[in-house]
N, C-alpha and C positions, 0 to 999 in steps of 0.2 A: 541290706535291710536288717541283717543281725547285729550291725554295728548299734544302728538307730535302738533297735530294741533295747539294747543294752545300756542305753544310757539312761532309760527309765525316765524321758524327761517328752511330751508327748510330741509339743515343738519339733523337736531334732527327730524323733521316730520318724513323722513327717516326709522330712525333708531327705531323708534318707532314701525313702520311697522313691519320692521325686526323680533322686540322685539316679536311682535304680530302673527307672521307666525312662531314665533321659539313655542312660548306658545300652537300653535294649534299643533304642531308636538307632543311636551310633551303630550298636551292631547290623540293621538293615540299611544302612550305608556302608560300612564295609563291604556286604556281599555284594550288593551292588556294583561294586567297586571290585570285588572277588572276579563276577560274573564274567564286566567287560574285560577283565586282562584273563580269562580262559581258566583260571584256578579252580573254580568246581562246575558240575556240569548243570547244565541247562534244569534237567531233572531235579538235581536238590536244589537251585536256586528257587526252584518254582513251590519247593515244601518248605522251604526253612520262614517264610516269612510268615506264613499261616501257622505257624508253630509259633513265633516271637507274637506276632499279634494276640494270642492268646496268652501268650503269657505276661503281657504288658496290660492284660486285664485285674491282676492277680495284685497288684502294690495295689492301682484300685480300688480292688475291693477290700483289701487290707486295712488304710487309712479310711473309708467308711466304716468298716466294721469297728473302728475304734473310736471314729465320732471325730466331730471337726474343728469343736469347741474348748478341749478338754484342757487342761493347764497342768498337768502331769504324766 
C-alpha cells in the first residue's frame, strides 16, 4: 500500500490496495494449509483469521476514504 501511495497517481494507489487485500486472502490459505500439515496449533489457527479478517477491512476503507472517482 506504500508503494501505491507513492506513486501519487490515484489509479495505481487503488490497485495496490487490491494487490494488498488479495495478499491477506493468500495468507488465510496458507494457514489453512499450516493448520492440516500440524505447523501451528489449533489455538492460534482459530485467532489469526479473525485478526486478518479485520485487517483486510483496513485497504477498505482506505480506498473509500480517498474516493472512487478521483484521477490523481
Amino acid at each position: 500500500m506504500s508503494e501505491g501511495h507513492g506513486r501519487y497517481h490515484f489509479g495505481e494507489n487503488r490497485q495496490f490496495c487490491y494487490d494488498a487485500r488479495g495478499s491477506l486472502q493468500e495468507t488465510i490459505t496458507w494457514l489453512q494449509k499450516a493448520k492440516m500439515r500440524g505447523l501451528i496449533t489449533d489455538e492460534r489457527y482459530e485467532e489469526l483469521p479473525d485478526e486478518l479478517t479485520e485487517i483486510r477491512k483496513m485497504p477498505n476503507g482506505y480506498v473509500r476514504s480517498i474516493g472512487k472517482n478521483r484521477s490523481s
